[in-house]
N, C-alpha and C positions, 0 to 999 in steps of 0.2 A: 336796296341800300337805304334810299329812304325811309323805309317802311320800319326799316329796323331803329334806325333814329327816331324815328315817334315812339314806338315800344316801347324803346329802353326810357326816351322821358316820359312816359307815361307812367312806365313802372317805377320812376323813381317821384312822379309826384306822388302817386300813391303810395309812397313808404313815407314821404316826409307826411303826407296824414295820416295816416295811420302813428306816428308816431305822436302829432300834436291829438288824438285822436286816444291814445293811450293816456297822455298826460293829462286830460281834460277830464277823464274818466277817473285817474288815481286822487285828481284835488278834488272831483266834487264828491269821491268817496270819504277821503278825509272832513271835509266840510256837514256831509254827512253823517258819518261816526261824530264830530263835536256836536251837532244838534243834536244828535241822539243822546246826548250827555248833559244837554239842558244847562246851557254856560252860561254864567253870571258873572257881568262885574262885579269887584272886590277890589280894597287899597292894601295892599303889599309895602311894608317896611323895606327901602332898599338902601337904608345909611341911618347906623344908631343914632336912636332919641334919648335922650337924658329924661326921667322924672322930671314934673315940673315945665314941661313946654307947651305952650300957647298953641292951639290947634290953628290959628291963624298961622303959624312957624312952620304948619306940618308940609306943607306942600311939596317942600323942594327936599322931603325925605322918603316917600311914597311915591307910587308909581300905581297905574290903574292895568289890573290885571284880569283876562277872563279866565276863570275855574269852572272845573266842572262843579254842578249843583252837590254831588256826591262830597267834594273837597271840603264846600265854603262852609265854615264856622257858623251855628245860628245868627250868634249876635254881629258879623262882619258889617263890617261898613264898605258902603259905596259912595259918598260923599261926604264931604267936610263940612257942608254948609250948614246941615241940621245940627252940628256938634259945635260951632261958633260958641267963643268965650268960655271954653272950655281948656282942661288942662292934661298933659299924659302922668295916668297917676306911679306909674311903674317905669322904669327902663325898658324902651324897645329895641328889639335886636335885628336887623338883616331878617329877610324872610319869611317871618310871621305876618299873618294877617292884622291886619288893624280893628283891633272888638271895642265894642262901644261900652263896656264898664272896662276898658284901659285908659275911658278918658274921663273926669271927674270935674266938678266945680274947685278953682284956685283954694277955696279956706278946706276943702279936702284932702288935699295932698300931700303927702308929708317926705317932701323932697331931700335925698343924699344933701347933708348939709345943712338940714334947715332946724336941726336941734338946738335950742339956744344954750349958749357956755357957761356953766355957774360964773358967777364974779369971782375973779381971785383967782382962778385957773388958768390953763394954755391948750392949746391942743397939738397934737404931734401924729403924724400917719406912718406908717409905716408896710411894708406889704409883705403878706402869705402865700401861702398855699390854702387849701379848703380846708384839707382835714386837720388844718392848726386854726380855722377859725371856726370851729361848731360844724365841721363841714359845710358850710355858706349859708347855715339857717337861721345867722344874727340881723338884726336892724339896728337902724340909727334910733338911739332914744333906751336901748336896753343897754344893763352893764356887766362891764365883762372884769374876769381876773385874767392876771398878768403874770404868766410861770417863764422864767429865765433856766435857761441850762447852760452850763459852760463845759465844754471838756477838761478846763483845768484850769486851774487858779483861782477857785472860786473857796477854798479856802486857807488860811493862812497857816503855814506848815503843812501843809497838804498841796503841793503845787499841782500833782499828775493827778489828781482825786477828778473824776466827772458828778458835777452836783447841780440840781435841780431846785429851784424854793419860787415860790408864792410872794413876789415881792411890789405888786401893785394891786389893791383890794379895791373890788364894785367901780371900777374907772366904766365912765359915761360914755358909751360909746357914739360920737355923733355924726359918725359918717360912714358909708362902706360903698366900695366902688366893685364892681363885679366885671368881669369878660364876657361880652353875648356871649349865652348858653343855644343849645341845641335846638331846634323846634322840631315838631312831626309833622307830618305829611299834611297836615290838616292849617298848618302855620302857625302853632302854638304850641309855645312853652314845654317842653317833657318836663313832669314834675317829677321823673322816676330817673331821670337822666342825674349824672353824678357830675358837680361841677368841675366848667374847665379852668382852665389858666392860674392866676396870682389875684389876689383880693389886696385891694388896698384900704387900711381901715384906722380910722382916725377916731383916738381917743381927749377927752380932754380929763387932766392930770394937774397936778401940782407941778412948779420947777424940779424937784426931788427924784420926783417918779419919772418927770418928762427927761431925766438925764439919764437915766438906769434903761429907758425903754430904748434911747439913742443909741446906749453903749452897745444893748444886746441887739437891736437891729444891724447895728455894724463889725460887730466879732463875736457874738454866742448865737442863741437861737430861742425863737419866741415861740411859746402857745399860750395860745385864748378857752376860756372856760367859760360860759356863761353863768354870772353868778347874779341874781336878783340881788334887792335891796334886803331882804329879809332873809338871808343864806345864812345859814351856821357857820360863824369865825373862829376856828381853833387857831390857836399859834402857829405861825409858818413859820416850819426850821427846814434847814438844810439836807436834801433828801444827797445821798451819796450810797455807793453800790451795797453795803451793808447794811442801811437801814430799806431798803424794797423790800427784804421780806418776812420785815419784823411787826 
């Protein structure tokens, strides 16, 4: 009887090793396979940065992460300290790695917002979709046209008419506000990815224009053209179902 009581805890110490025994074997396989993967520190965006922020800022947005050597970006960073006094020259998104031309000297940067307002002007935002703003490929500082559609009433004796015109020319575009986009596996940017969400994009206008852009922000529908300063002005008339395909 005795005999058999030592047995059985004997066989049952040696299952509880055996098991810490397997487990000891599967981490240092894992640990194993990552060394064999030659892992690097790297600083990972883990809360959007705005254009324009003080890499002294950056700290409490970033997180230090090991990557495999295959993952990490040439130019990634692993610390802040070499990049002091310095600024983010783009929006960062969730995800991507932290590369060292996304961060610039302050008189470089040309931050959402920092377009100065002709005199005499206002500015007014309003928000898109992509493919009503150049599909997302505008910046602050180009100018853009102003096309209004209404389903109806847009002209006089013509109540049920749907009509389309041209009614804000080369307005200054001095802001645009984007949704993090997508990054690759690598933690950057897809430039082939199609953007997401609603663009918020701020022009500056005249009172005239800034009242015409409020109305159709709130009961018609807006699209954006990019038109340089040196664009060909024809007369903008009243496009309605008859004249498309004249």
């Amino acid at each position: 009887m005795k005999s058999r009581l030592v047995a059985g805890v004997a066989a049952a110490v040696l299952a509880v090793v055996g098991v810490l025994l397997i487990f000891t074997y599967v981490g240092n396989a894992d640990t194993r396979a990552m060394a064999d993967l030659e892992p690097a520190s790297v600083l990972v965006v883990k809360t959007a940065v705005p254009a324009g922020t003080p890499v002294e800022a950056l700290s409490a947005s970033v997180t230090e992460t090991n990557l495999p050597a295959s993952a990490i970006a040439p130019s990634a960073i692993s610390d802040l300290t070499e990049s002091a006094g310095k600024v983010t020259a783009v929006d960062l998104v969730p995800g991507e790695q932290l590369l060292n031309e996304r961060l610039v000297a302050p008189e470089d940067v040309q931050a959402a917002g920092a377009v100065d307002v002709p005199k005499g002007l206002q500015e007014v935002s309003f928000q898109l979709e992509p493919q009503r703003v150049v599909g997302g490929r505008l910046v602050a500082g180009e100018h853009v046209g102003v096309y209004i559609s209404m389903d109806k009433g847009g002209i006089e004796g013509s109540p049920d008419k749907e009509t389309t015109q041209l009614v804000v020319r080369k307005a200054l575009l001095t802001a645009i506000q984007r949704a993090p986009q997508p990054v690759t596996e690598e933690g950057e940017t897809d430039a082939q990815a199609l953007p997401e969400g609603s663009m918020l994009v701020t022009v500056a206008v005249d009172d005239k224009a800034g009242q015409k852009i409020v109305f159709a922000a709130e009961f018609a529908k807006i699209w954006l053209s990019k038109e340089p300063e040196d664009a060909k002005e024809s007369k903008p008339e009243v496009v309605q179902r008859s004249e498309v395909y004249r």
